[in-house]
mmCIF file as gemmi writes it, N, C-alpha and C atoms, coordinates in Angstrom:
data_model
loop_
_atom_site.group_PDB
_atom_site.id
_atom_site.type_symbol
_atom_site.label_atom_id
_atom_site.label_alt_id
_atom_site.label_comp_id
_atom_site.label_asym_id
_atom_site.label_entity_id
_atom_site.label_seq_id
_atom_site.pdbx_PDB_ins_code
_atom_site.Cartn_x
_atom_site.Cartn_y
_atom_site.Cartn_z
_atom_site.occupancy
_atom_site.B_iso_or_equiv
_atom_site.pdbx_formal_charge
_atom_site.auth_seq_id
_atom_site.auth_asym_id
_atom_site.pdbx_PDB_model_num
ATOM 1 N N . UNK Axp A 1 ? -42.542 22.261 -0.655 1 0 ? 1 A 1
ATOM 2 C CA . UNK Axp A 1 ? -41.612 21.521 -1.478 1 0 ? 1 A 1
ATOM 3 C C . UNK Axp A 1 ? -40.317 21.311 -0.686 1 0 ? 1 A 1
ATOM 4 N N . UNK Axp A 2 ? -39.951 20.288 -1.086 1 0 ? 2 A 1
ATOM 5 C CA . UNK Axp A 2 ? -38.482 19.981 0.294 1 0 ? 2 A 1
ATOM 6 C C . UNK Axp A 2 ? -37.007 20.777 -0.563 1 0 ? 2 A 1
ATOM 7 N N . UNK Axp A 3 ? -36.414 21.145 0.397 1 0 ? 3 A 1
ATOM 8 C CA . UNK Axp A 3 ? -34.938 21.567 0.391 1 0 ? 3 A 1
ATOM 9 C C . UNK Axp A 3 ? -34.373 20.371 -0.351 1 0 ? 3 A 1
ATOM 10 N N . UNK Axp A 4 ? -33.93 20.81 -1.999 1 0 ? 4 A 1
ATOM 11 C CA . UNK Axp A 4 ? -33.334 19.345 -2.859 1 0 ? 4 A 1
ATOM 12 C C . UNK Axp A 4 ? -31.959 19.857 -2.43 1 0 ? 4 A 1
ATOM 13 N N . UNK Axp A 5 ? -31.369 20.845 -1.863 1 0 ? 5 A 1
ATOM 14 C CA . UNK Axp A 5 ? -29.554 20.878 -1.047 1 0 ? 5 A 1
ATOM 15 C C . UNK Axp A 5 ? -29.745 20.316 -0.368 1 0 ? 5 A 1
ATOM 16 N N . UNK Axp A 6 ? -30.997 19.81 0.686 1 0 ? 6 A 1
ATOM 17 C CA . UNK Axp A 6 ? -30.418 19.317 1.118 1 0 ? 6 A 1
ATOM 18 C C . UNK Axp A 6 ? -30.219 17.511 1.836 1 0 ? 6 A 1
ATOM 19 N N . UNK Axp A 7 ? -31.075 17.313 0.568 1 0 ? 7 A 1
ATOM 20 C CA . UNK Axp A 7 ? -31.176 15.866 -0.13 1 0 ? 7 A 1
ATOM 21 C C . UNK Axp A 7 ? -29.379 15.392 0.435 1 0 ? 7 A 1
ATOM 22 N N . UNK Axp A 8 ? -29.589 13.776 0.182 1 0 ? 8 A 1
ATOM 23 C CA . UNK Axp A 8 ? -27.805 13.217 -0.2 1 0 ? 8 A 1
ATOM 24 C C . UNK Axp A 8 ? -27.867 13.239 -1.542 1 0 ? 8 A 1
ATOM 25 N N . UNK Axp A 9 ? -26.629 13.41 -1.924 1 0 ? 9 A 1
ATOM 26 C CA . UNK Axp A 9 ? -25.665 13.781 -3.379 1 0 ? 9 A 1
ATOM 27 C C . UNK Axp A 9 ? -25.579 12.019 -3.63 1 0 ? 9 A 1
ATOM 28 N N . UNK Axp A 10 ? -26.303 11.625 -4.672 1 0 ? 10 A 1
ATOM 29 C CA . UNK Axp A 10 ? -25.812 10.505 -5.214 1 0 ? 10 A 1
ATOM 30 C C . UNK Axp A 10 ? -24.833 10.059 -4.975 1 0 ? 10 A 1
ATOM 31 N N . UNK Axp A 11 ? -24.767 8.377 -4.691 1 0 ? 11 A 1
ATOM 32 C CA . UNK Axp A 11 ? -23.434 7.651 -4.178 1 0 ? 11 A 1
ATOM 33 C C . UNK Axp A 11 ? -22.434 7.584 -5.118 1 0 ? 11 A 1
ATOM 34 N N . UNK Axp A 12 ? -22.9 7.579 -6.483 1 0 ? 12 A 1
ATOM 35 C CA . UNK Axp A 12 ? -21.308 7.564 -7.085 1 0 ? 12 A 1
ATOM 36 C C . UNK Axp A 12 ? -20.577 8.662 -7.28 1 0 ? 12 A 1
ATOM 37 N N . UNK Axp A 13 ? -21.483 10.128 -6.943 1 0 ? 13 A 1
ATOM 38 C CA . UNK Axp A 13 ? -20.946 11.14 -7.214 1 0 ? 13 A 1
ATOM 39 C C . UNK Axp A 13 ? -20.267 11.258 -5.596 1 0 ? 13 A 1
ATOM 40 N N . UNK Axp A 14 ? -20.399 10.585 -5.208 1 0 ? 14 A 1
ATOM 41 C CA . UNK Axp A 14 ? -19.802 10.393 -3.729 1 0 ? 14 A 1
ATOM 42 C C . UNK Axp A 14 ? -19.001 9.755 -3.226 1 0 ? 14 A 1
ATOM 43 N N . UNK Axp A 15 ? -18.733 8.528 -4.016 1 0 ? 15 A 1
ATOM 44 C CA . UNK Axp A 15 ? -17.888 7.802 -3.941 1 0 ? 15 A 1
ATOM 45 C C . UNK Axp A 15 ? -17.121 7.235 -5.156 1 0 ? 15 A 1
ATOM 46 N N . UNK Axp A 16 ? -17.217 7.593 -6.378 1 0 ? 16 A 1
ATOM 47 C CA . UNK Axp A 16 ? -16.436 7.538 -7.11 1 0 ? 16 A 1
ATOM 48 C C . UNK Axp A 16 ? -14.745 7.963 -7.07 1 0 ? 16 A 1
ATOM 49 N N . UNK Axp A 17 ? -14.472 8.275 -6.453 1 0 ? 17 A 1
ATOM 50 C CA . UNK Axp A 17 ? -13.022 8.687 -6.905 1 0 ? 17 A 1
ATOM 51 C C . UNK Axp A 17 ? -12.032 7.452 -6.007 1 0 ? 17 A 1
ATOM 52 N N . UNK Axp A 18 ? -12.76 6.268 -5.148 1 0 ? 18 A 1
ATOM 53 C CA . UNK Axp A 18 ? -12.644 4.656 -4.538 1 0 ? 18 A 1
ATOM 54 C C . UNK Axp A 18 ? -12.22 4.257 -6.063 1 0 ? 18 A 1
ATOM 55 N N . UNK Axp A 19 ? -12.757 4.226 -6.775 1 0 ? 19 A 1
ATOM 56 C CA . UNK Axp A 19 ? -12.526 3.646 -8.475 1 0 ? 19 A 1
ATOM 57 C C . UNK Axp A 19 ? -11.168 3.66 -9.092 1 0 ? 19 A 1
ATOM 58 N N . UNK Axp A 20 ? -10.579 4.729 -8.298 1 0 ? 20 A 1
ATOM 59 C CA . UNK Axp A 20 ? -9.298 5.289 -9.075 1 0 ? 20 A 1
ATOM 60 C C . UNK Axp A 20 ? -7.947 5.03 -7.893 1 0 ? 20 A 1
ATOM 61 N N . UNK Axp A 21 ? -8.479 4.584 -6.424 1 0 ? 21 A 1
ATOM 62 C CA . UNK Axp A 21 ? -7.452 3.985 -5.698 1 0 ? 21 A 1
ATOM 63 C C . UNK Axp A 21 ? -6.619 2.927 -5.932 1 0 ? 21 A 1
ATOM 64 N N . UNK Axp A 22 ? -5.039 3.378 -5.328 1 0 ? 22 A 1
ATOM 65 C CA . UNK Axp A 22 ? -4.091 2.477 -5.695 1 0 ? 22 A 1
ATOM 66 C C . UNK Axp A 22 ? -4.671 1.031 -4.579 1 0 ? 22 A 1
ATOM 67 N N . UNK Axp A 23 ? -5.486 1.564 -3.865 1 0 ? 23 A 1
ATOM 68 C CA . UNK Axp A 23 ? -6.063 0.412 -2.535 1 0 ? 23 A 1
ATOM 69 C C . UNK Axp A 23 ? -7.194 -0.64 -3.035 1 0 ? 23 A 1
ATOM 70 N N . UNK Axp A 24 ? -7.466 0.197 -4.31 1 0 ? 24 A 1
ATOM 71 C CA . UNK Axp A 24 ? -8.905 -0.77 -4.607 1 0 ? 24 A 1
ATOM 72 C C . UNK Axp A 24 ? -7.856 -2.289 -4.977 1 0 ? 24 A 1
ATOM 73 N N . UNK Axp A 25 ? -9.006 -2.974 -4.244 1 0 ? 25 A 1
ATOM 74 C CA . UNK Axp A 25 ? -8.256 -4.888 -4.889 1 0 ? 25 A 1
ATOM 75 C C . UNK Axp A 25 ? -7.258 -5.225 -4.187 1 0 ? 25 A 1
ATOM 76 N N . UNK Axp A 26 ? -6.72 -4.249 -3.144 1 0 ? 26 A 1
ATOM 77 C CA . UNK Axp A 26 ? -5.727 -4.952 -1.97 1 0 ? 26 A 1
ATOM 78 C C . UNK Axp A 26 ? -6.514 -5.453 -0.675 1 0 ? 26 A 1
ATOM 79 N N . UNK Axp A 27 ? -5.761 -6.089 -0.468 1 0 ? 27 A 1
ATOM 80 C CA . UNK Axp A 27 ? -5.801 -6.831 1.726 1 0 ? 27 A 1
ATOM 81 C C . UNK Axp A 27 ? -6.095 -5.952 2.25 1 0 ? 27 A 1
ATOM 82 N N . UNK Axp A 28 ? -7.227 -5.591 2.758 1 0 ? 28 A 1
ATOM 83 C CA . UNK Axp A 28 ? -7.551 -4.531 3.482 1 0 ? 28 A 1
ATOM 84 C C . UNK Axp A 28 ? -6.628 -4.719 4.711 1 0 ? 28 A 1
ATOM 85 N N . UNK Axp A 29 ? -6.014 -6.007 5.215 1 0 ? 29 A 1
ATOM 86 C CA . UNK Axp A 29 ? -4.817 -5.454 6.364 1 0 ? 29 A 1
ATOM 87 C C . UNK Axp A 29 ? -4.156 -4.73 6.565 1 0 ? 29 A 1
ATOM 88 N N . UNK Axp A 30 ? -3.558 -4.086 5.228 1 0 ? 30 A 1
ATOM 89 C CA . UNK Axp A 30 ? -2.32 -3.485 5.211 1 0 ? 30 A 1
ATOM 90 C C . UNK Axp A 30 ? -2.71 -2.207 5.355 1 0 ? 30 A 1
ATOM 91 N N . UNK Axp A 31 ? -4.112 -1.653 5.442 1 0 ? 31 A 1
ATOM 92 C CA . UNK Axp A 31 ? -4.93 -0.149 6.01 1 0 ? 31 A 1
ATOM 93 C C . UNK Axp A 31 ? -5.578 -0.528 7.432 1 0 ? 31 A 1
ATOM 94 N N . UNK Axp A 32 ? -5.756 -1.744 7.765 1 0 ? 32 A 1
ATOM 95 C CA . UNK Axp A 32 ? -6.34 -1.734 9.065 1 0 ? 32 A 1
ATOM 96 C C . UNK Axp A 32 ? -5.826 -2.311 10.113 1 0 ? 32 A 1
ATOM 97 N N . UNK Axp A 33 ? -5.586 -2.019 10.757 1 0 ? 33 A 1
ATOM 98 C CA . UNK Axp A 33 ? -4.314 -3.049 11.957 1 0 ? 33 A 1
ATOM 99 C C . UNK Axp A 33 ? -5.267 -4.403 12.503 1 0 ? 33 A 1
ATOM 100 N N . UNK Axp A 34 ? -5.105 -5.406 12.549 1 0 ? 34 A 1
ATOM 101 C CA . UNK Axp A 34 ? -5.231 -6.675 13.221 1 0 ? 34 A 1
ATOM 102 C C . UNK Axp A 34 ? -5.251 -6.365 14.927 1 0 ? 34 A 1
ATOM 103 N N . UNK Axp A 35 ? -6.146 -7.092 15.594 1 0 ? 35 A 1
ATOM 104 C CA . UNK Axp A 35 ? -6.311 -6.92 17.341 1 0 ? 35 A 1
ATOM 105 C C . UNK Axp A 35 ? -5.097 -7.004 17.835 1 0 ? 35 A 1
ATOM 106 N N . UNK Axp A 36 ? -5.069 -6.436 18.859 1 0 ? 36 A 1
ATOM 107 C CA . UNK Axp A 36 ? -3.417 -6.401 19.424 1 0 ? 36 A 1
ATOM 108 C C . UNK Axp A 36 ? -2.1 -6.22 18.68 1 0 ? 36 A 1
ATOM 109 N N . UNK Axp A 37 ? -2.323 -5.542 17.104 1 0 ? 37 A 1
ATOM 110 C CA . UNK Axp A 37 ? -0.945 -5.234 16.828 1 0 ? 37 A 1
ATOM 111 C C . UNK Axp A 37 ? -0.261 -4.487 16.958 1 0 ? 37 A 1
ATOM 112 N N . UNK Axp A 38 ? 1.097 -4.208 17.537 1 0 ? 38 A 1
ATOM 113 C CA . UNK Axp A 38 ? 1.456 -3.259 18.192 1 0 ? 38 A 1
ATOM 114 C C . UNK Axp A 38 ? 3.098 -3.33 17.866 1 0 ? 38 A 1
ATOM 115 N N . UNK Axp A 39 ? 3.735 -2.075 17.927 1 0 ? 39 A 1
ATOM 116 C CA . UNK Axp A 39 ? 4.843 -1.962 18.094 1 0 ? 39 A 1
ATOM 117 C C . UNK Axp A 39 ? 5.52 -1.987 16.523 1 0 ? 39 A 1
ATOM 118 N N . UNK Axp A 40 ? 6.444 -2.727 16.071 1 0 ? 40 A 1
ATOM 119 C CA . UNK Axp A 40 ? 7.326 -2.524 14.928 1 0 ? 40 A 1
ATOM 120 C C . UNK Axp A 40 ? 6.174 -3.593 13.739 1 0 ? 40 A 1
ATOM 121 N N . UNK Axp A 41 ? 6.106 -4.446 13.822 1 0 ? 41 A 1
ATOM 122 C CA . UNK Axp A 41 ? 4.974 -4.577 12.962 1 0 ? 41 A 1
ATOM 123 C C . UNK Axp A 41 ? 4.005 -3.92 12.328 1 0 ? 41 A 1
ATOM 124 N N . UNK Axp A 42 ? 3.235 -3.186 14.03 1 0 ? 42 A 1
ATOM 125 C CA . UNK Axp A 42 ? 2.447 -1.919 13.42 1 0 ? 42 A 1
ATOM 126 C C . UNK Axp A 42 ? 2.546 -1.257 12.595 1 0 ? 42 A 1
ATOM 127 N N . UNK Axp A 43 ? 3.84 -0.421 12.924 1 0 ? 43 A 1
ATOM 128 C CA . UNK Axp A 43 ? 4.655 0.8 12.347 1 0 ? 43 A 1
ATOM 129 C C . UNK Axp A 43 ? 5.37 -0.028 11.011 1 0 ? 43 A 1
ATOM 130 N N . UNK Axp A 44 ? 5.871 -0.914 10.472 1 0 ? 44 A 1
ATOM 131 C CA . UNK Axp A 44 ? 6.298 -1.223 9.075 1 0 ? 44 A 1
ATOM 132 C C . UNK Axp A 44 ? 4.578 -1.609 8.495 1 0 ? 44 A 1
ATOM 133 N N . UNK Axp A 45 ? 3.955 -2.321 9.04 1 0 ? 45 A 1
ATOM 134 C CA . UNK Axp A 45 ? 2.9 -2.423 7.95 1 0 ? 45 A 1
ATOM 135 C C . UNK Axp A 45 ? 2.221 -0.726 7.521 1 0 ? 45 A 1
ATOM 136 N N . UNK Axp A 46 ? 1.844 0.016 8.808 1 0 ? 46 A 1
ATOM 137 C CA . UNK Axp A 46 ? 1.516 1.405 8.637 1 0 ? 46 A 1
ATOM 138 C C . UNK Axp A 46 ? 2.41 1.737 7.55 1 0 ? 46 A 1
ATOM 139 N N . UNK Axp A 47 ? 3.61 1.879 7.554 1 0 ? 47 A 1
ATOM 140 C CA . UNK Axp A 47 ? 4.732 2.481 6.345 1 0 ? 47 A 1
ATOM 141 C C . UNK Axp A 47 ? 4.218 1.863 5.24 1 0 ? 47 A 1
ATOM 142 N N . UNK Axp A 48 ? 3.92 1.109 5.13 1 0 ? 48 A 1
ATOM 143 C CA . UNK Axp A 48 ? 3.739 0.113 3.413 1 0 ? 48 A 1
ATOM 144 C C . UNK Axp A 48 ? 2.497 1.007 3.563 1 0 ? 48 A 1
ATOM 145 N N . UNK Axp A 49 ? 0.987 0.715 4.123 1 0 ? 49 A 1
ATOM 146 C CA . UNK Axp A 49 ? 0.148 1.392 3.522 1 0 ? 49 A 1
ATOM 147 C C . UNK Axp A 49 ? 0.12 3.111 3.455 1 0 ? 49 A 1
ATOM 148 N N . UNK Axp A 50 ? 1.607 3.618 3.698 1 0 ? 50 A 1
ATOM 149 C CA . UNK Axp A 50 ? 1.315 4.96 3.414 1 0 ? 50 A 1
ATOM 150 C C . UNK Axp A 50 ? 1.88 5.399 2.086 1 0 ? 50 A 1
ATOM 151 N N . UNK Axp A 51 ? 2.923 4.053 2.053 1 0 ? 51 A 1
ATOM 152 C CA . UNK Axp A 51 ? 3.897 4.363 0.621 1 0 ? 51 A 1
ATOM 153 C C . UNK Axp A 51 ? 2.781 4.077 -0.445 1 0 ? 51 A 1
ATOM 154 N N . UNK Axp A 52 ? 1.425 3.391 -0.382 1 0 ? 52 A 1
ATOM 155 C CA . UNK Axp A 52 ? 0.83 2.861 -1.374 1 0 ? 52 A 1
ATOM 156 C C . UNK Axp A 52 ? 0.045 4.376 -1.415 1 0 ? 52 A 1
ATOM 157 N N . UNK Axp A 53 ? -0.525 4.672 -0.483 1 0 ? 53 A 1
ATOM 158 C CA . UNK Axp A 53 ? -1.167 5.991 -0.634 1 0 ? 53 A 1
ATOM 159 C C . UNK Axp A 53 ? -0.169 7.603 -0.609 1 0 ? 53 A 1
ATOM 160 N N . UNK Axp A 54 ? 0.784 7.588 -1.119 1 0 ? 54 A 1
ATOM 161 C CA . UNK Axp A 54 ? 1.708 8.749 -1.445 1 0 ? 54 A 1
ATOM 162 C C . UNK Axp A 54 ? 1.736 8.651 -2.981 1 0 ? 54 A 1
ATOM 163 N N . UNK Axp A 55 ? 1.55 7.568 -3.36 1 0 ? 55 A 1
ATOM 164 C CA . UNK Axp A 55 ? 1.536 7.273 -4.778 1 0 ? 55 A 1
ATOM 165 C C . UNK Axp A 55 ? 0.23 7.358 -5.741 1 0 ? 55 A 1
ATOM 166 N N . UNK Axp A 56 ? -0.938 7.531 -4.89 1 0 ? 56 A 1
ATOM 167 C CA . UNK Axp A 56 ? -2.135 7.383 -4.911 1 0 ? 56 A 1
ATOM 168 C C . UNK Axp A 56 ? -3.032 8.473 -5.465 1 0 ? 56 A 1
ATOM 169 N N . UNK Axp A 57 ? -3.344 8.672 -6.807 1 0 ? 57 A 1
ATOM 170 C CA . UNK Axp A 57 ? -4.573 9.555 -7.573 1 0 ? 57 A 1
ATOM 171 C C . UNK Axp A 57 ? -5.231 10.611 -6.904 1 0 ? 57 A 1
ATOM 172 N N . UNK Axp A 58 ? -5.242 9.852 -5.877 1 0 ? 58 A 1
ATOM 173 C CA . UNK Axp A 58 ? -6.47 9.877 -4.889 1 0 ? 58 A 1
ATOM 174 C C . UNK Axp A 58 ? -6.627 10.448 -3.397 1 0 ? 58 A 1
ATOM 175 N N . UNK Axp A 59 ? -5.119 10.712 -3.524 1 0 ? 59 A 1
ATOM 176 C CA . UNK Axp A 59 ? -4.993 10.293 -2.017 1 0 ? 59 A 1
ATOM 177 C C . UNK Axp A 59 ? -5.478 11.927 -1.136 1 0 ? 59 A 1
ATOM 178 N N . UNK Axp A 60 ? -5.4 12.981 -1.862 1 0 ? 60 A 1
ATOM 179 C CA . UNK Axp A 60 ? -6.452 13.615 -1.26 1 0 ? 60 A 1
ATOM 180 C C . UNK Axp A 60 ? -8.169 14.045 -0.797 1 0 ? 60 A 1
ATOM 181 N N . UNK Axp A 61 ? -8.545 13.062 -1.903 1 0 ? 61 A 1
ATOM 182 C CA . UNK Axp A 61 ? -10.012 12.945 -1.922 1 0 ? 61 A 1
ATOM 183 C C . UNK Axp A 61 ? -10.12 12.228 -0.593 1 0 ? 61 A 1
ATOM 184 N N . UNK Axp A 62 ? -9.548 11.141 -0.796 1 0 ? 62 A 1
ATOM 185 C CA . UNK Axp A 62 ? -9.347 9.761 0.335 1 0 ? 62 A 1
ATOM 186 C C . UNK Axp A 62 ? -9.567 10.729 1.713 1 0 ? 62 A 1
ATOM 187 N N . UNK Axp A 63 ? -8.598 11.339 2.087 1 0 ? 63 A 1
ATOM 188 C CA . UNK Axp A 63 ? -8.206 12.17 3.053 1 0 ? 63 A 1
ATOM 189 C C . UNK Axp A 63 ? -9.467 13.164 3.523 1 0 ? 63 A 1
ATOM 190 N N . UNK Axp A 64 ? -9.943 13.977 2.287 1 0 ? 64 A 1
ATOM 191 C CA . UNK Axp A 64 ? -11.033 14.75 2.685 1 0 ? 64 A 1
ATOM 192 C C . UNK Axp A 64 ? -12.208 14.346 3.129 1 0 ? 64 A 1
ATOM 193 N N . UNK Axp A 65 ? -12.642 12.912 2.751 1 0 ? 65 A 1
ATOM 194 C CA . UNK Axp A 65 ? -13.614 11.869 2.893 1 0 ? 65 A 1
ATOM 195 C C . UNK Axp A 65 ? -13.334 11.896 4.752 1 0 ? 65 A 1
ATOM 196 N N . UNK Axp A 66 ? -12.178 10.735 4.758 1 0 ? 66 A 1
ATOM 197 C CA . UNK Axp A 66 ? -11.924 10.558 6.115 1 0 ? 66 A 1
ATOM 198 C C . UNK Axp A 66 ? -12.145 11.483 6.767 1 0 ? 66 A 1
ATOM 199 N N . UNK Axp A 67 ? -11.655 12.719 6.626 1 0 ? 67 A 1
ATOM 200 C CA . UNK Axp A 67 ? -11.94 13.881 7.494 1 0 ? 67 A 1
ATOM 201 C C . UNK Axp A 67 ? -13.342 14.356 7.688 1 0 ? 67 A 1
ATOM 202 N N . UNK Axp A 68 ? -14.328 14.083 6.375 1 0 ? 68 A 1
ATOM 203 C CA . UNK Axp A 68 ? -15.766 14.576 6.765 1 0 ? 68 A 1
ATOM 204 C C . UNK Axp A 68 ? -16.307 13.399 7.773 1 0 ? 68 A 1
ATOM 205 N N . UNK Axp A 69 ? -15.945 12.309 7.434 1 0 ? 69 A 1
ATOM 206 C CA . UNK Axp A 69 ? -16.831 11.755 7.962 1 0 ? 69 A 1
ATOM 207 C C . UNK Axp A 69 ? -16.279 10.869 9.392 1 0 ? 69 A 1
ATOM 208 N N . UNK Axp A 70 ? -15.268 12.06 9.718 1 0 ? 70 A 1
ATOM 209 C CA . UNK Axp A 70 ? -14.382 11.665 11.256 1 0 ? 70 A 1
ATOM 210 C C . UNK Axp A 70 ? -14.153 9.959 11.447 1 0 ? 70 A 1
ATOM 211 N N . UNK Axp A 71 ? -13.304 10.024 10.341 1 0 ? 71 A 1
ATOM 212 C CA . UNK Axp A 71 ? -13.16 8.39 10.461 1 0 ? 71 A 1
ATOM 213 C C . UNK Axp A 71 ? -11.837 8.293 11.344 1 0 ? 71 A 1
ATOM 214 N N . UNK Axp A 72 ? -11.837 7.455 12.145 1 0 ? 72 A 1
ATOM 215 C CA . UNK Axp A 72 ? -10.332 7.038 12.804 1 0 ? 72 A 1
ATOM 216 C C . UNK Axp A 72 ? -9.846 6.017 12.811 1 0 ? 72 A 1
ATOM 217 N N . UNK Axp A 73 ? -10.19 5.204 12.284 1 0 ? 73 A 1
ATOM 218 C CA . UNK Axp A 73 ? -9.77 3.809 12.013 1 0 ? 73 A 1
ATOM 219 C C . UNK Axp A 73 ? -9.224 3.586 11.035 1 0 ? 73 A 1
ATOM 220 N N . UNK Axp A 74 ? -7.845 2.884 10.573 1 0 ? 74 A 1
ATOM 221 C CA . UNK Axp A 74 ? -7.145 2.651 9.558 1 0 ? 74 A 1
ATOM 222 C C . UNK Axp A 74 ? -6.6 3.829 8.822 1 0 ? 74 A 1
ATOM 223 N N . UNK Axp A 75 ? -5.538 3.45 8.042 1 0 ? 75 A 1
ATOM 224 C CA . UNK Axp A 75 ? -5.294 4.132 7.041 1 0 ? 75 A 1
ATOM 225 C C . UNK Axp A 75 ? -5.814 4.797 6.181 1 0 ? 75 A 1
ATOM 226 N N . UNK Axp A 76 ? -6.025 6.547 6.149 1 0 ? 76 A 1
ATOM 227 C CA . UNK Axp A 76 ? -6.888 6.98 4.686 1 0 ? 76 A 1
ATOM 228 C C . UNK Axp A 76 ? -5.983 8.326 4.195 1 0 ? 76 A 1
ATOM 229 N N . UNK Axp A 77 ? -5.744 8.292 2.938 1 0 ? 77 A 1
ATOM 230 C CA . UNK Axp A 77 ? -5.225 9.419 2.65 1 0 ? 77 A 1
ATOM 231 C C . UNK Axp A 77 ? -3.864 9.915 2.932 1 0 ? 77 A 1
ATOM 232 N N . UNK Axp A 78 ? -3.244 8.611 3.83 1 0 ? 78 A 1
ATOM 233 C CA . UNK Axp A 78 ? -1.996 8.969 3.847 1 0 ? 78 A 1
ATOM 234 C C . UNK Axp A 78 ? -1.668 8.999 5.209 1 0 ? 78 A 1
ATOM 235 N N . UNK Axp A 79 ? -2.688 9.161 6.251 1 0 ? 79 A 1
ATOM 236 C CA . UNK Axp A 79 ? -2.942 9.593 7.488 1 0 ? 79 A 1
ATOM 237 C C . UNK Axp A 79 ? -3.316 8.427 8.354 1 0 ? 79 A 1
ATOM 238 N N . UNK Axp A 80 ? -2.582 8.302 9.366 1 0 ? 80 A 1
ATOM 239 C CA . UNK Axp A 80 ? -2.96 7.332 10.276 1 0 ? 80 A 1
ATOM 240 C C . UNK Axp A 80 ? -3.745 7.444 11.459 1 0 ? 80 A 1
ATOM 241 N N . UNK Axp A 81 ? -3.917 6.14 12.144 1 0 ? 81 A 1
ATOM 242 C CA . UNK Axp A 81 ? -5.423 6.554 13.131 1 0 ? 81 A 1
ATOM 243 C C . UNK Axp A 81 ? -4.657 7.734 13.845 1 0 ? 81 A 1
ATOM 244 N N . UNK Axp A 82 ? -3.56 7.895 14.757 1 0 ? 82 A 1
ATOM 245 C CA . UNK Axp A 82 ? -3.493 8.664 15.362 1 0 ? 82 A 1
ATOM 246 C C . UNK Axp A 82 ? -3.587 10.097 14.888 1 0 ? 82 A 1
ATOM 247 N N . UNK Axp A 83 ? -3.078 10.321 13.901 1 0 ? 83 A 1
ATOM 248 C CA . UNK Axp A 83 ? -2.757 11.635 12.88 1 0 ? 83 A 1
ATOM 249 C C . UNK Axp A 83 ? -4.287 12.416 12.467 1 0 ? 83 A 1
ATOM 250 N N . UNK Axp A 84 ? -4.94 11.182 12.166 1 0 ? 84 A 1
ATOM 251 C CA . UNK Axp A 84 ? -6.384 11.193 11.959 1 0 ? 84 A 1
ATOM 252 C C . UNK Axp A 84 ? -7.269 12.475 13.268 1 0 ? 84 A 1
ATOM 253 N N . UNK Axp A 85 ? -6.974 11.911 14.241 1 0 ? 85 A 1
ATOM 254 C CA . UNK Axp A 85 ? -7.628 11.399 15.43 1 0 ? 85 A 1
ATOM 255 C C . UNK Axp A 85 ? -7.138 13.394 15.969 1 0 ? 85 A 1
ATOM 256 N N . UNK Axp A 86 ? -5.584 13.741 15.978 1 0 ? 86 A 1
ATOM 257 C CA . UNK Axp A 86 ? -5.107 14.971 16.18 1 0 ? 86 A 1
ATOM 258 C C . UNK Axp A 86 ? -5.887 16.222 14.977 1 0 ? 86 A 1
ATOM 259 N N . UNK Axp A 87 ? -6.34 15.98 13.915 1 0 ? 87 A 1
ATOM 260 C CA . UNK Axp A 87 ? -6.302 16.898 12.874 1 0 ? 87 A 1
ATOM 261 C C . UNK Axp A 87 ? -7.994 17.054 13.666 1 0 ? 87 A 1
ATOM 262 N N . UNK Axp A 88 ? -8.82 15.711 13.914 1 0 ? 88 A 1
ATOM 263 C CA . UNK Axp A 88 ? -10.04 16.015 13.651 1 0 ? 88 A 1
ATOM 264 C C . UNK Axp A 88 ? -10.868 16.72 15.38 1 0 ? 88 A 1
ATOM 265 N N . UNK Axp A 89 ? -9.36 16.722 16.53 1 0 ? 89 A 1
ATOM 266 C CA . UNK Axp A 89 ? -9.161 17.459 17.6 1 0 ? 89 A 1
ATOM 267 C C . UNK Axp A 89 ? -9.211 18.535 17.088 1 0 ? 89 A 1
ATOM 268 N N . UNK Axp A 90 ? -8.328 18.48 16.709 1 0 ? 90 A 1
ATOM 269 C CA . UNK Axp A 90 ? -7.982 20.668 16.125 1 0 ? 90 A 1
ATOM 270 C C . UNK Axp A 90 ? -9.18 21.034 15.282 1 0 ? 90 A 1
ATOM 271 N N . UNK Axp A 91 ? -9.565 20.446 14.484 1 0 ? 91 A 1
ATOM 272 C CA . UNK Axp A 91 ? -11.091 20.782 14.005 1 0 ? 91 A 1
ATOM 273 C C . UNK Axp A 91 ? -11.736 20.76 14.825 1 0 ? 91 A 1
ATOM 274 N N . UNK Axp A 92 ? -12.262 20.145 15.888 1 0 ? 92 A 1
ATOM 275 C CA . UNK Axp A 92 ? -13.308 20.061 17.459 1 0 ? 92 A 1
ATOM 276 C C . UNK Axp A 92 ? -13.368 21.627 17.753 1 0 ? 92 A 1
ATOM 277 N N . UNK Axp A 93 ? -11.995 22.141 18.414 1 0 ? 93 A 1
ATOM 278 C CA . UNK Axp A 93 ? -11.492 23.264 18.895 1 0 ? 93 A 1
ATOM 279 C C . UNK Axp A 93 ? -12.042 24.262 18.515 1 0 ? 93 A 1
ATOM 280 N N . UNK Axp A 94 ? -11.618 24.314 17.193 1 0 ? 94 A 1
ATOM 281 C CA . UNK Axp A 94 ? -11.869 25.775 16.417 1 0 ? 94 A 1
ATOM 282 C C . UNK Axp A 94 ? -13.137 26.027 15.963 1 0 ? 94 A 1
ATOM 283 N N . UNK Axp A 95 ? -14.318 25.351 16.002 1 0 ? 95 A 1
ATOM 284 C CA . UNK Axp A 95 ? -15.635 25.241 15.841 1 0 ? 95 A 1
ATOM 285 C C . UNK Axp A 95 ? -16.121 26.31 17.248 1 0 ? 95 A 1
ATOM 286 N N . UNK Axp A 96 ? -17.199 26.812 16.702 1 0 ? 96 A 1
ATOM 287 C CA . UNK Axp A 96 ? -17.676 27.833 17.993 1 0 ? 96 A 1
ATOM 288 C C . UNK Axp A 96 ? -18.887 26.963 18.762 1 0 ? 96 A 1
């Protein structure tokens, strides 16, 4: 008989808490940077999508998501690619 742990957990029990983001129904631009954007643009659009996610239901689920599933791209949880990118280093590390 197969291991039902260790089946996948139904998608909405997986992704439900997307339902309750202040992000659902926005421009995904304002979480994902455009090719070559760089510099003060970057950094004010980054600021807007962090002020939307400080305000956000959600915004730790968001975060724990990103983190399982070593995302580095865009905005999640509050956390930017780079920020992203350092936390999920220090997780690398401390793994035996």
């Amino acid at each position: 008989m197969p291991e039902l742990s260790r089946l996948p957990r139904p998608v909405t029990e997986s992704w439900d808490w997307q339902l309750s983001g202040l992000c659902r129904g926005m421009d995904s631009t304002y979480f994902f940077h455009k090719p070559n954007e760089r510099g003060a643009a970057r950094e004010q659009r980054e600021a807007a999508a962090k002020a939307v996610c400080q305000r956000c239901p959600v915004m730790q689920k968001c975060r724990e998501h990103a983190l399982e599933v070593q995302e580095t791209f865009g905005i999640w949880g509050g956390l930017g690619e780079s920020e992203l990118r350092a936390i999920l280093t220090q997780q690398a590390r401390r793994r035996p």
